[in-house]
C-alpha positions as CSV (number, residue, x, y, z in Angstrom):
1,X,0.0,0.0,0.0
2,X,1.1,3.3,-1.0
3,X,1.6,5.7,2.0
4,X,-0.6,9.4,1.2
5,X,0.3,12.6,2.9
6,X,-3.5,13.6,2.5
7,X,-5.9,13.4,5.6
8,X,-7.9,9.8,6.3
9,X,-10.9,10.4,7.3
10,X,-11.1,10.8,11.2
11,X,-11.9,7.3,12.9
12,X,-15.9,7.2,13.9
13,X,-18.0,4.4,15.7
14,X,-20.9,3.1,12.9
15,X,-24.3,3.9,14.6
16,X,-25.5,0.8,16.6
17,X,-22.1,-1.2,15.8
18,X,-21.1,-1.2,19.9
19,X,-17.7,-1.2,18.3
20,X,-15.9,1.2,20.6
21,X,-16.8,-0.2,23.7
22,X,-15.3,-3.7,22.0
23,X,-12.3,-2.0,21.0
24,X,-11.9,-0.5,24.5
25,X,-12.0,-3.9,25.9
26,X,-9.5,-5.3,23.3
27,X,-7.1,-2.5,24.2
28,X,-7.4,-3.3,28.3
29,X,-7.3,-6.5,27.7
30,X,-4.1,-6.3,25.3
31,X,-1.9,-4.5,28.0
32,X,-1.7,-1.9,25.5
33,X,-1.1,1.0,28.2
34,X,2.3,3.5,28.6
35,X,3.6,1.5,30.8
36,X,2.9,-1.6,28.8
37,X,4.5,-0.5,25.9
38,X,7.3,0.8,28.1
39,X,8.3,-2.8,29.5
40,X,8.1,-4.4,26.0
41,X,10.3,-1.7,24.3
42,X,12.8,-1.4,27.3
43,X,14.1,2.2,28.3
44,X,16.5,2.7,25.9
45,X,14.1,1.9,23.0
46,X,11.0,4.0,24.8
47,X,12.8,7.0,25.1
48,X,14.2,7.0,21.5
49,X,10.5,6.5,20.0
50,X,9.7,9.3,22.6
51,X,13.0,11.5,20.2
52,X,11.0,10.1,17.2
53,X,13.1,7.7,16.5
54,X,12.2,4.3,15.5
55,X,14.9,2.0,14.8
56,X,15.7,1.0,18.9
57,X,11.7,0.2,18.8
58,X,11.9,-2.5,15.7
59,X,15.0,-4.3,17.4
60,X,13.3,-4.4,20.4
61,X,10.0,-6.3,18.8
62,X,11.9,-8.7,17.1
63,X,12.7,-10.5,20.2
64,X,8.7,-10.2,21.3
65,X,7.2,-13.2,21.9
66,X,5.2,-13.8,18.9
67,X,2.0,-14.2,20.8
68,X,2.2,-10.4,22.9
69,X,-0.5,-8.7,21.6
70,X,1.0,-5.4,22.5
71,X,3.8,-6.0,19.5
72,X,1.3,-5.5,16.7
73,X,-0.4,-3.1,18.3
74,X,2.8,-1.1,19.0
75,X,4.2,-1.6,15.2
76,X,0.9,-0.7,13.6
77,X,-0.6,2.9,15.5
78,X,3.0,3.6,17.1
79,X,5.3,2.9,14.2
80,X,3.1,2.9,11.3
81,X,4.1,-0.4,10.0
82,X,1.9,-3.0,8.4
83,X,1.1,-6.0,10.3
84,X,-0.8,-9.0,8.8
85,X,-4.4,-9.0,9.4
86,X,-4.4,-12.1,11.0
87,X,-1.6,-11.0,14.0
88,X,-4.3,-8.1,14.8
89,X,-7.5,-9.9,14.7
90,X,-5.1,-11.5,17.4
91,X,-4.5,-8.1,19.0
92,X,-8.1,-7.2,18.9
93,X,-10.2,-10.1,19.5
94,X,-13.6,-8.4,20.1
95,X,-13.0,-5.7,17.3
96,X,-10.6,-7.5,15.0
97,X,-8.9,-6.5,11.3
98,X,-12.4,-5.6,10.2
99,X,-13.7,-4.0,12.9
100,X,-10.8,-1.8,13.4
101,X,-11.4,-0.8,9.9
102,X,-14.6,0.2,10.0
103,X,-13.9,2.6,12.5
104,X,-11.8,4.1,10.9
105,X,-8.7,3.2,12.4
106,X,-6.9,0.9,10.0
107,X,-7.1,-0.3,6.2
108,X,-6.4,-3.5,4.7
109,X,-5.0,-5.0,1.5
110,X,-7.3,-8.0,1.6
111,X,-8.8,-10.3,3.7
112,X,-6.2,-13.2,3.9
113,X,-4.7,-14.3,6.9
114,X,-1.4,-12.9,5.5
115,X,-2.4,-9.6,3.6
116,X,-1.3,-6.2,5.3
117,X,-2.9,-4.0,7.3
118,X,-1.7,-0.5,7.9
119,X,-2.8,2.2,10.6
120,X,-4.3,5.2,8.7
121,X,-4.5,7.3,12.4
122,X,-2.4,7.2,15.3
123,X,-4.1,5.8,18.2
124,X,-2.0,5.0,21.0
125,X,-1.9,5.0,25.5
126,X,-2.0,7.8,27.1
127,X,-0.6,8.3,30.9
128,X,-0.6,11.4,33.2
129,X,-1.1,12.5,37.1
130,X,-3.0,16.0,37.1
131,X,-4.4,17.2,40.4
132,X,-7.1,15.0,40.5
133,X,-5.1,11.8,40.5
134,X,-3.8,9.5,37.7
135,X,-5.1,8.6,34.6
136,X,-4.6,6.1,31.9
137,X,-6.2,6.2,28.5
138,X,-6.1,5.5,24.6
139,X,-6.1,9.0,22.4
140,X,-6.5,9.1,18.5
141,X,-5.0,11.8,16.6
142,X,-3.2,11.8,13.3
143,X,0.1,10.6,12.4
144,X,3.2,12.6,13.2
145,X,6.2,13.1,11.1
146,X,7.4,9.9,12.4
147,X,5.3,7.5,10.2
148,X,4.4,10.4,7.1
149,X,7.9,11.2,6.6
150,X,6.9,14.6,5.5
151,X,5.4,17.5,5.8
152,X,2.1,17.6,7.9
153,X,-1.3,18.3,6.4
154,X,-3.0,21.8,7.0
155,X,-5.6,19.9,9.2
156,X,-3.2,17.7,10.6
157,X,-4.8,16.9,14.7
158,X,-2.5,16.4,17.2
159,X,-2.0,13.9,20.1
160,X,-1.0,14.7,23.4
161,X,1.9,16.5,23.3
162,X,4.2,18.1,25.7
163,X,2.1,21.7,25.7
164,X,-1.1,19.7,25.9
165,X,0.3,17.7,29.3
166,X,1.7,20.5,30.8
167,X,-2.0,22.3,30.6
168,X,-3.4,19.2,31.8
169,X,-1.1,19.2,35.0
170,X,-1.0,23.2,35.8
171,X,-4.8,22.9,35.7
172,X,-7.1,23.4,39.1
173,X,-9.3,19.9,39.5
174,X,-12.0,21.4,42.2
175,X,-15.9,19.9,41.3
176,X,-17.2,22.5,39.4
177,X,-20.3,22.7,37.4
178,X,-19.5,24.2,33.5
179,X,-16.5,23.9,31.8
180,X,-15.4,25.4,28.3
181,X,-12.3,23.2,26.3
182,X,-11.7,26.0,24.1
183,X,-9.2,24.7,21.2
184,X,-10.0,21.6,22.2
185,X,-8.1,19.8,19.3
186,X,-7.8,15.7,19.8
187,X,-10.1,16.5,23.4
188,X,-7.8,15.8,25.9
189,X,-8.6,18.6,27.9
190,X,-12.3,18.0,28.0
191,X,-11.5,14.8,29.1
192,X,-9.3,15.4,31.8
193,X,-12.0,18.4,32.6
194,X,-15.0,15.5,32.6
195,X,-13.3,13.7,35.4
196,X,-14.6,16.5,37.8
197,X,-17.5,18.8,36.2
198,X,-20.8,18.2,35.1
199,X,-20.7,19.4,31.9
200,X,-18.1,20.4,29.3
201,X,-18.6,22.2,26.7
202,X,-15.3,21.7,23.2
203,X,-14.8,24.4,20.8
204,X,-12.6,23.8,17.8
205,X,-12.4,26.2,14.4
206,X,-11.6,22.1,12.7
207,X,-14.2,20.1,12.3
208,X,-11.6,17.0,11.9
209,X,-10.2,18.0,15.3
210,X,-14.3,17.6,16.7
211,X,-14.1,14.1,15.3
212,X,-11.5,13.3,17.2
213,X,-12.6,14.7,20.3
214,X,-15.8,12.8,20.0
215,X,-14.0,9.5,18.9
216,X,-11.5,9.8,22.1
217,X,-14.4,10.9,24.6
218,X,-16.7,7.9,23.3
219,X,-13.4,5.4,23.6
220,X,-12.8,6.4,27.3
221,X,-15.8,6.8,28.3
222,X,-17.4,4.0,30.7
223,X,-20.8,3.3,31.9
224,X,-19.3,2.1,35.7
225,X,-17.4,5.5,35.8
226,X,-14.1,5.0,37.1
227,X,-12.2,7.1,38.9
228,X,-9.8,7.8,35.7
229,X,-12.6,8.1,33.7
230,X,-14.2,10.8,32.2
231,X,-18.1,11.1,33.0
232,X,-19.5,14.0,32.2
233,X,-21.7,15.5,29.9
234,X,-19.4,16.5,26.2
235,X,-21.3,19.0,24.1
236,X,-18.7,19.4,21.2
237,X,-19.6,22.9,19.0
238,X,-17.8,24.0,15.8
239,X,-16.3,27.8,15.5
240,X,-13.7,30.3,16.3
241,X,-12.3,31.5,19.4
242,X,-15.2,32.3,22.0
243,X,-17.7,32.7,19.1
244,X,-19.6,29.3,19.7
245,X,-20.2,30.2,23.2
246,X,-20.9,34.0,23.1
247,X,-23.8,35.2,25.8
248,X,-22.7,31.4,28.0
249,X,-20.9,31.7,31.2
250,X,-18.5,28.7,32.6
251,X,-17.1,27.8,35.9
252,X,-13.5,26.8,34.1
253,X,-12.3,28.1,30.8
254,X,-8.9,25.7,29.9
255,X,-7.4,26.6,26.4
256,X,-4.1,25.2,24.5
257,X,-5.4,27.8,22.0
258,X,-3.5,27.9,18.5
259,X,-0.6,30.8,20.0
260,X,2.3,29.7,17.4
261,X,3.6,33.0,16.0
262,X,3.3,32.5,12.0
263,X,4.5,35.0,9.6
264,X,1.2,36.4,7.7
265,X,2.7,39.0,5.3
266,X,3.5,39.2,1.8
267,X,2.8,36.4,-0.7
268,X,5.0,33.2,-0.1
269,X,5.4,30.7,-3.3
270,X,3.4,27.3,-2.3
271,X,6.7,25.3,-0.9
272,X,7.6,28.4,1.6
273,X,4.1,28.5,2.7
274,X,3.7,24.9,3.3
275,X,7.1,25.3,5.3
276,X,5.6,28.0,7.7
277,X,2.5,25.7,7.9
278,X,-0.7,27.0,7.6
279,X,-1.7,24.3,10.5
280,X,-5.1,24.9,12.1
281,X,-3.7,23.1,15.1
282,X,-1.2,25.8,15.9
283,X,-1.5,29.0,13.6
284,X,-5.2,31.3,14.8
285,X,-4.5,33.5,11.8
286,X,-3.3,36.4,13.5
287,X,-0.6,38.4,13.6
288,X,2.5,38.3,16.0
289,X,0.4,37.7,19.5
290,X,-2.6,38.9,18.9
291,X,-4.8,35.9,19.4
292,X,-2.9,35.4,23.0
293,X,-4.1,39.3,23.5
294,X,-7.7,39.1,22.7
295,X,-8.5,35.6,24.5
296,X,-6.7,36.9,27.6
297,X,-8.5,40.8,27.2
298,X,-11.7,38.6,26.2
299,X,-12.3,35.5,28.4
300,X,-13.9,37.2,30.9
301,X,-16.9,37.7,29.0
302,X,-17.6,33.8,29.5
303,X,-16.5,33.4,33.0
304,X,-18.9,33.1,35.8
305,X,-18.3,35.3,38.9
306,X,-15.4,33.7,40.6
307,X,-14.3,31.2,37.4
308,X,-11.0,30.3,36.4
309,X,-9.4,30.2,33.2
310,X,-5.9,28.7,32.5
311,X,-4.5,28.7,29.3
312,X,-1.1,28.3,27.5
313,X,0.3,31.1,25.2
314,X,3.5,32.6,23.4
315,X,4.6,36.3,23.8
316,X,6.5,38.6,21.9
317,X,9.5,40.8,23.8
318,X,9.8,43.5,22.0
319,X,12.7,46.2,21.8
320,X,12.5,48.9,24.8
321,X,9.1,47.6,26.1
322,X,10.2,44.6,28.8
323,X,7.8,41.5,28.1
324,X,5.9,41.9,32.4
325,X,4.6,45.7,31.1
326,X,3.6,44.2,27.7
327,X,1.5,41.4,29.0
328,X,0.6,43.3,32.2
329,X,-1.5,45.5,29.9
330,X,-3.3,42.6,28.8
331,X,-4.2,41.8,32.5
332,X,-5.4,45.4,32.8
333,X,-7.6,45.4,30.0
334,X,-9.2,42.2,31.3
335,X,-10.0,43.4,34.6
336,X,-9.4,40.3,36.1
337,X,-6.8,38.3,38.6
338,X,-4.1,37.9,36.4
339,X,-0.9,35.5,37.4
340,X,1.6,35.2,34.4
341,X,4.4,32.4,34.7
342,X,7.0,32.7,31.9
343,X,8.2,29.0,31.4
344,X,10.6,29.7,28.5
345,X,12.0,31.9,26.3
346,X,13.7,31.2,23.0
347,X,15.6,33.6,20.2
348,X,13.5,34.2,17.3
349,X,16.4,32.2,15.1
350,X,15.2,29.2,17.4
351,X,11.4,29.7,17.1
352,X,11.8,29.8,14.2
353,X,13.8,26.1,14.0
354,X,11.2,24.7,16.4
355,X,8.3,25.4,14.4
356,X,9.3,25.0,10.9
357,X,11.1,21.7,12.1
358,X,7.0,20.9,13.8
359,X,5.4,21.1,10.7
360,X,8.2,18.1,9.2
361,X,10.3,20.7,6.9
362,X,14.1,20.1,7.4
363,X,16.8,21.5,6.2
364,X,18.1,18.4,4.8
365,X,15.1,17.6,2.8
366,X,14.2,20.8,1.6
367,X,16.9,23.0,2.0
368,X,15.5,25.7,0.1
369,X,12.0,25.9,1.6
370,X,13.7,25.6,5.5
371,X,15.8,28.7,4.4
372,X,12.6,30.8,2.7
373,X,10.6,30.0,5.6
374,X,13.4,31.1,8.1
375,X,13.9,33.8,6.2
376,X,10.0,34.7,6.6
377,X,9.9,34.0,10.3
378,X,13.1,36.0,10.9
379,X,11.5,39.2,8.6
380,X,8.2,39.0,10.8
381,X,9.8,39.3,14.0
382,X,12.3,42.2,12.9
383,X,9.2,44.1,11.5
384,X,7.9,44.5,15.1
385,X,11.5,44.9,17.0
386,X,10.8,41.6,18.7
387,X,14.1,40.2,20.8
388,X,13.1,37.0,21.9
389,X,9.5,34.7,22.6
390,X,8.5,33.9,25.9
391,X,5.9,31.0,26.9
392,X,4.3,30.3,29.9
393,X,0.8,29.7,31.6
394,X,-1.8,32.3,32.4
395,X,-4.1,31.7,35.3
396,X,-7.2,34.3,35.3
397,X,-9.9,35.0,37.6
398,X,-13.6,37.0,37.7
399,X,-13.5,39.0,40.6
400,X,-16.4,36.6,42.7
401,X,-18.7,40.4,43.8
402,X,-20.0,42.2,40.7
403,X,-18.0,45.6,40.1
404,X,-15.5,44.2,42.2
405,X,-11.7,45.5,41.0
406,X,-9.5,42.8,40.8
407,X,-7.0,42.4,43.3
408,X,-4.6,39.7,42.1
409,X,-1.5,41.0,39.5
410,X,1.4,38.8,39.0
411,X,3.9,38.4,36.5
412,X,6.9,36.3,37.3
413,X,9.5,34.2,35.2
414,X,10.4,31.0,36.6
415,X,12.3,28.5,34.0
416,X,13.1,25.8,36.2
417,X,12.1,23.0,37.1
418,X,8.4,22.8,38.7
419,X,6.7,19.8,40.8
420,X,4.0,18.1,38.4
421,X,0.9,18.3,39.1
422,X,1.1,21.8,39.5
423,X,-2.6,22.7,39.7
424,X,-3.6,21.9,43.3
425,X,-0.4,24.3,44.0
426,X,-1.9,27.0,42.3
427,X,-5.6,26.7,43.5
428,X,-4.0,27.0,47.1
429,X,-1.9,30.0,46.0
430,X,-5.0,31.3,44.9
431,X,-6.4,30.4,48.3
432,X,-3.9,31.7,50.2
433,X,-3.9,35.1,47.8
434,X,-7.8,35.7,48.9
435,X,-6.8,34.5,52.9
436,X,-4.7,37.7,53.1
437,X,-6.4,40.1,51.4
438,X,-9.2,39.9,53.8
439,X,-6.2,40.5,56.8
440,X,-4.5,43.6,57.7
441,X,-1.4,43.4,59.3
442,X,-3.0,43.8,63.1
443,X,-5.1,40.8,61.7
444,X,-1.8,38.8,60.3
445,X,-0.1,38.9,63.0
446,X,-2.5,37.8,65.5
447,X,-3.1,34.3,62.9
448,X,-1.4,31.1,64.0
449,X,0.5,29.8,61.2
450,X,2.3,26.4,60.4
451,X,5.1,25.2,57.9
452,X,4.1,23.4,54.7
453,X,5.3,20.0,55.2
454,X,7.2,19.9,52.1
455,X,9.4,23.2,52.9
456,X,13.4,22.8,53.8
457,X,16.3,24.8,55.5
458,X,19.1,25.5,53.7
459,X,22.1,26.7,55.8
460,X,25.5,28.1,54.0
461,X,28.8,28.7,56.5
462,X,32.1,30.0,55.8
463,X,34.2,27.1,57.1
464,X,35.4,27.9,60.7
465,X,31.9,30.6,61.1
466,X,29.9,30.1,64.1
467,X,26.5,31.3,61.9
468,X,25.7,31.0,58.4
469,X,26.3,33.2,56.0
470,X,23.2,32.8,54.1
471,X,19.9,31.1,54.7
472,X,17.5,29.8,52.6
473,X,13.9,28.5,53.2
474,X,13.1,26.1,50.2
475,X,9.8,24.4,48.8
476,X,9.6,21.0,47.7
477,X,6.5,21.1,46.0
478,X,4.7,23.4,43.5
479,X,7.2,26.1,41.7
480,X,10.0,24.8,44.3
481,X,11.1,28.4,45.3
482,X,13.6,29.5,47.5
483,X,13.8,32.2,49.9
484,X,16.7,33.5,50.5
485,X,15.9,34.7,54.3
486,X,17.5,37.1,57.4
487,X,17.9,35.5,60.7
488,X,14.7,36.9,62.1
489,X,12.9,35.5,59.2
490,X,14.6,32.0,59.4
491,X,13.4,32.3,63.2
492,X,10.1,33.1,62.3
493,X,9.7,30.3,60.1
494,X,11.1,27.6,62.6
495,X,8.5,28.7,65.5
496,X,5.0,28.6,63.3
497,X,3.9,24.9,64.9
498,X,0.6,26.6,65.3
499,X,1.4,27.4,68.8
500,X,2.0,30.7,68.9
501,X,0.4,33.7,66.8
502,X,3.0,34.9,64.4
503,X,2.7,38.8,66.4
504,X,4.0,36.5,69.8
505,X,6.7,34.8,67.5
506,X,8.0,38.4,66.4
507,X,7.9,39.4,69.8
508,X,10.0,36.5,71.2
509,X,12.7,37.1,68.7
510,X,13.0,40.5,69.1
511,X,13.5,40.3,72.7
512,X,16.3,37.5,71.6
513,X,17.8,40.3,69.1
514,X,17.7,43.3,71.7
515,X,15.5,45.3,69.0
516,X,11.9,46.9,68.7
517,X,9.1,44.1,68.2
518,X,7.5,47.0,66.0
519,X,10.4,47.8,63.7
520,X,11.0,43.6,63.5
521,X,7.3,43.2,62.7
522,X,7.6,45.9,59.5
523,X,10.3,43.8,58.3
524,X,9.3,40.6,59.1
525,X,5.3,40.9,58.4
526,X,5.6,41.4,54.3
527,X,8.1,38.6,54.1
528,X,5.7,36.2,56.0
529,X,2.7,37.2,53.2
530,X,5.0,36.4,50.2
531,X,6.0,33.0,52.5
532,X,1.9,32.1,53.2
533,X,1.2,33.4,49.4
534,X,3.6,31.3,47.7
535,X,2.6,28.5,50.0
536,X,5.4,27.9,52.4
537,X,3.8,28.8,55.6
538,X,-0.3,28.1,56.1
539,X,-3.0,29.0,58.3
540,X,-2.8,26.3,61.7
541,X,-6.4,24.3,61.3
């Protein structure tokens, strides 16, 4: 069988056929999970197909046992190589070669034992902890570059990748009642958002990508409603942006919206415009970061008093105008809580790389269109004095009283590592955020505080010194700060058991120190509201 670059049609379940539900047994059944397919490739090999790279993962299944069903299974939707029918009517019991095919999922050269059967989509386990618990699924989406060996089709739908996990992980998992997936590509927000709403609501501008979504959702769906499983109601709506839901009001906005910054000028020949990628996964259609702009200046509109929304997004730092003013205007215009973490920030030479190289354009294939569409990238960015690209996570809020002025503005950069999953950490930041705006400092200091179990001391002497030179309180969990504290601080922090109010703690150490509890309490006070912000010291229950 010839291998086409052009888009299959997106797997669906024939009305009445119960062919999903046999497939998802099949694929339980199989051992057909991440860690399943972890233990028959070996490290070495998983984290090479993980690179894209598939030779480790062939040696490794030639010394499968014939009889594992997870080795078709693994060669067919991971690698894209033909299996004969008769090994996956193996595989897939329930469903077998024919079943598999009329979903969608696979096409065959015949109907012997021996003929080939090749994977037409990529469906393959899914695994990931967000701050609900655990899950483990199966996800369709189209094949990567890894199995077309090309370029990407315009309405190419994406898996799981690294953006979409990250979202998945950063995002806040209290029950709430309405939920918007907007973007919601392949649906693996919606599903990670069914787990604990009532009702969510996928937008998507591709009408592919809402095939998907409803394929995936149907697949992991079960009627005994496990605790990994998503139960709640889809609705899945075609359209743009906020459009499909304009006058509706949600509880949770999530969004891994299309925020890749694509040159839109001028008049590229057809190879250089295939090498930007006009890919509806990725590219909104706007210029620079626009799209990023208006969702974050326009979300509100949807939110119900109090919601959330969490979304991913790229921004441009431009020349003279330093990237926490440029996005803190967004915030503004919004009038909502705004907290910005920058994640990353690359060079527009390696944007540039990373996204022509996503679309399956390399400069050894097609030297001439990598160096057009560099070319482009490079121009668009030098048109509006942009330096560098930052990326990172935007967590919003409606103010919970109507007319209410937002009270929440922060903009940090933190590119280091973080503790995954990082949503219940920023639902208690949030937490902690509304705790002490609603205390005074006459109020603060008369709470009784206790350290966060995961928080450390770190202690640095000059050899031979009787006290350290530097002290530094450290979290284990969420962004994993560190706090680089004075002596009274340190103090502080190694007294709040809960025993004492933090006023009695400042008083006891500055009758250690020989100084004014007052003048220790206006240093020490602001330092313990960053420390019970960012989650280091809590409220005693």
């Amino acid at each position: 069988m010839r291998r086409t670059l052009t888009s299959p049609a997106p797997p669906a379940e024939p009305e009445g056929t119960g062919l999903v539900a046999a497939l998802r047994t099949d694929l339980d059944a199989s051992g057909f999970t991440v860690d399943g397919v972890g233990d028959l490739l070996g490290e070495v090999a998983s984290a090479a197909l993980h690179r894209e790279q598939a030779v480790p993962a062939r040696r490794a299944l030639e010394a499968a046992p014939a009889d594992d069903p997870r080795a078709p299974l693994t060669r067919l939707f991971l690698l894209g190589d033909d299996v004969p029918r008769a090994a996956l009517d193996r595989a897939l019991p329930g469903v077998g070669a024919e079943g598999a095919e009329r979903l969608g999922l696979v096409r065959a050269a015949g109907r012997a034992a021996d003929d080939a059967v090749r994977a037409v989509v990529d469906l393959r386990p899914y695994a990931a902890v967000d701050a609900r618990g655990p899950v483990s699924w199966w996800l369709a989406s189209d094949h990567g570059e890894l199995v077309t060996g090309g370029r990407l089709p315009a309405d190419h739908v994406l898996g799981a990748g690294g953006a979409s996990t990250t979202l998945a992980q950063v995002t806040m998992r209290d029950p709430v009642g309405r939920v918007l997936d907007l973007g919601t590509g392949c649906g693996i927000q919606a599903l990670h958002a069914a787990r604990h709403a009532r009702s969510v609501v996928g937008t998507d501008v591709s009408r592919r990508a809402l095939a998907f979504a409803r394929f995936n959702a149907t697949l992991n769906a079960t009627p005994d409603a496990a605790p990994d499983r998503p139960d709640a109601d889809l609705e899945l709506r075609h359209g743009s942006m906020l459009e499909p839901v304009a006058g509706e009001r949600f509880d949770l906005v999530v969004s891994n919206p299309p925020f890749v910054i694509t040159p839109h000028s001028g008049a590229p020949g057809r190879a250089v415009a295939e090498a930007l990628g006009d890919y509806e996964y990725r590219d909104g259609g706007r210029a620079g970061d626009d799209l990023v702009r208006d969702l974050v200046t326009g979300v509100g509109a949807v939110l119900e008093p109090g919601g959330v929304a969490q979304l991913l997004g790229n921004w441009e730092h431009r020349r003279g105008e330093p990237w926490t003013e440029r996005v803190g205007a967004w915030l503004d215009a919004a009038g909502l809580d705004g907290w910005v973490v920058q994640r990353e920030v690359l060079d527009p030479a390696e944007y540039a790389e990373t996204w022509i190289r996503d679309g399956g354009t390399t400069s050894e294939r097609e030297p001439d269109a990598w160096a057009a569409a560099y070319a482009a990238w490079l121009d668009d960015f030098a048109a509006r004095d942009v330096e560098a690209v930052g990326f990172g996570i935007v967590t919003l809020r409606r103010p919970a009283q109507a007319g209410a002025r937002p009270t929440l503005r922060r903009l940090e950069e933190h590119t280091g590592s973080v503790r995954q999953p990082l949503g219940a950490h920023l639902a208690a930041s949030l937490a902690a955020h509304d705790w002490l705006e609603a205390r005074d400092d006459a109020a603060l200091a008369a709470a009784h505080l206790v350290v966060a179990e995961d928080v450390t001391e770190e202690r640095y002497l000059t050899p031979g010194a009787a006290d350290p030179n530097v002290v530094i309180v450290r979290q284990g969990d969420g962004l994993g700060r560190g706090v680089q504290a004075s002596t009274g601080l340190a103090a502080l922090v190694g007294a709040c058991d809960g025993e004492l109010a933090v006023g009695q703690i400042v008083g006891a150490i500055a009758a250690l120190f020989g100084v004014a509890a007052d003048d220790l309490a206006v240093e020490l006070l602001p330092a313990v509201r960053g420390l019970v912000r960012d989650g280091f010291l809590r409220p005693a229950p």
